[in-house]
C-alpha positions in Angstrom: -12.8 67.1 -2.3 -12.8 63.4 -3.3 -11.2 60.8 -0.7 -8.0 59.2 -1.5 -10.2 55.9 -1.5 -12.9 58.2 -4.2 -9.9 58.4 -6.6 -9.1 55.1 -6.1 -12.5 53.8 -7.1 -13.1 56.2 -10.0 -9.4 55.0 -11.7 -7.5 58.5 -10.4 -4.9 56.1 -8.9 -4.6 52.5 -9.6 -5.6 50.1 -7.2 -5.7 46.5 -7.3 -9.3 45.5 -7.4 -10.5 42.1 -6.3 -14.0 42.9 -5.5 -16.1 44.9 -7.2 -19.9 46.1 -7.4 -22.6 49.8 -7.2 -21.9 50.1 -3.5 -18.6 48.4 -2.4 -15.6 47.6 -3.5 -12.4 45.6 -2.3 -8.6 46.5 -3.6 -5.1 45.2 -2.1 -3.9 47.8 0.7 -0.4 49.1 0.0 1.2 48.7 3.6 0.1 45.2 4.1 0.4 43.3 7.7 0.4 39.8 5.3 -0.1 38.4 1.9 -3.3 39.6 1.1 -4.5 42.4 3.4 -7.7 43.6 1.4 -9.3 47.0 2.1 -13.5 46.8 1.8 -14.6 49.9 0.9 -18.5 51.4 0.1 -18.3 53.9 -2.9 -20.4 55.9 -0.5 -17.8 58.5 1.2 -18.8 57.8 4.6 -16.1 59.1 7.1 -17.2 56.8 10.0 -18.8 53.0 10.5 -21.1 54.6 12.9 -22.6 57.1 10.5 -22.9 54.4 7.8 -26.4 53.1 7.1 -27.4 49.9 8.0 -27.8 48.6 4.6 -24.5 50.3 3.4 -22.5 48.5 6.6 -24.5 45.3 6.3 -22.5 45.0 2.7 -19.5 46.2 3.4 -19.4 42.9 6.3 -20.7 40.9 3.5 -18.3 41.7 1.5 -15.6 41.4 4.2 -16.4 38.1 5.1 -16.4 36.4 1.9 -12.9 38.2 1.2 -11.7 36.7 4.6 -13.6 33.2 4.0 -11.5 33.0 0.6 -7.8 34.5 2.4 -8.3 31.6 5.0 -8.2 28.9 2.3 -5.6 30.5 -0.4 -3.0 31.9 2.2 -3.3 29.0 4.4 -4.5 31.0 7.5 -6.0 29.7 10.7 -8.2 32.7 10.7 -8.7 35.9 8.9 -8.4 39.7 10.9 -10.9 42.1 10.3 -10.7 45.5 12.0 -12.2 49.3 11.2 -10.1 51.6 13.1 -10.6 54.5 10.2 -7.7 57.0 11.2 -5.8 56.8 7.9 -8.2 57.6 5.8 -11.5 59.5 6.4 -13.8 57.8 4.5 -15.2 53.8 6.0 -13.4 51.1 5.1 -12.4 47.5 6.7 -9.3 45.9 6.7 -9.5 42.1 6.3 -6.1 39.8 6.3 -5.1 36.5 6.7 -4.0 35.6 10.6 -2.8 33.1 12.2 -1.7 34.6 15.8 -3.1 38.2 17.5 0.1 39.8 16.6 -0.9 39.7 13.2 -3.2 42.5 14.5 0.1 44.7 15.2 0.0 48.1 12.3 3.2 48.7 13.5 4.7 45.9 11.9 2.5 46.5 8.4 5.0 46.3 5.3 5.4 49.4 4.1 7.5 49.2 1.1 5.9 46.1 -0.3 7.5 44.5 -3.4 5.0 45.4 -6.0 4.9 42.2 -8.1 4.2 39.9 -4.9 1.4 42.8 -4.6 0.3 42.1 -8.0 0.4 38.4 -7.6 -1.6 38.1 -4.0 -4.3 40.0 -6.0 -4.5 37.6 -8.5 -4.3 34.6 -6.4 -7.5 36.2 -4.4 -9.2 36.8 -7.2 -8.8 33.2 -8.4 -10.1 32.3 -5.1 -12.9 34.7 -5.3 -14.4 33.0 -8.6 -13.8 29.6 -8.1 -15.9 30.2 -4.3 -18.4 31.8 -6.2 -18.5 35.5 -6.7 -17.0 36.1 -10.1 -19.5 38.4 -11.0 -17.6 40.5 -8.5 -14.2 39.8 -9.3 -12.6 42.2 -11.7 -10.2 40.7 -14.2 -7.5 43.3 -12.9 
């Protein structure tokens, strides 16, 4: 059975895409801890980082840090957070967010009932940040 991340990818359930190539992919998460909180995912269904293959996780941090590099300078963030905890879903993915202070890092306080045009817009604004860094063969238009 696919992942809920699988569907995602292959158009089952909408997502909103900001990055997007063969291996990996990058979509808006929909209990975000700020503006922004992007999900970096391989197509690969991988359940863990540590069973990933080098090449597969080498991209998926590529990925991640030019998503992060781009939230710094659109959302105005001193930094951006990156973890891989991988209990929500079983299938590898990274989150990567704007921060400014270590409780940023807190899932407890992650928005869960996010207003879905702000969604909507933050995607769009990363996307525009995306292309005009570089990387707009990556960046879907939607």
């Amino acid at each position: 059975m696919s992942t809920l991340f699988t569907r995602i990818i292959d158009g089952e359930i909408p997502g909103r895409f900001v990055w997007r190539e063969d291996d990996v992919v990058a979509f808006l998460t929909v209990g975000p801890l700020a503006d922004g909180h992007t999900l970096v995912v391989p197509t690969e269904e991988v359940d863990r980082w540590t069973d990933a293959s080098p090449e597969v996780l080498a991209r998926v941090m590529y990925v991640a840090q030019k998503i992060g590099a781009v939230q710094i300078d659109v959302f105005g963030a001193a930094r951006a957070g990156l973890i891989v905890a991988g209990y929500e879903i079983n299938h590898l993915h990274v989150h990567v967010w704007p921060s400014n202070t270590m409780a940023d890092f807190d899932f407890g306080s992650a928005n869960q009932n996010p207003d879905p045009a702000r969604l909507d817009a933050n995607a769009e604004k990363l996307r525009q940040g995306l292309r005009k860094a570089g990387h707009a063969a990556h960046v879907p238009d939607a």
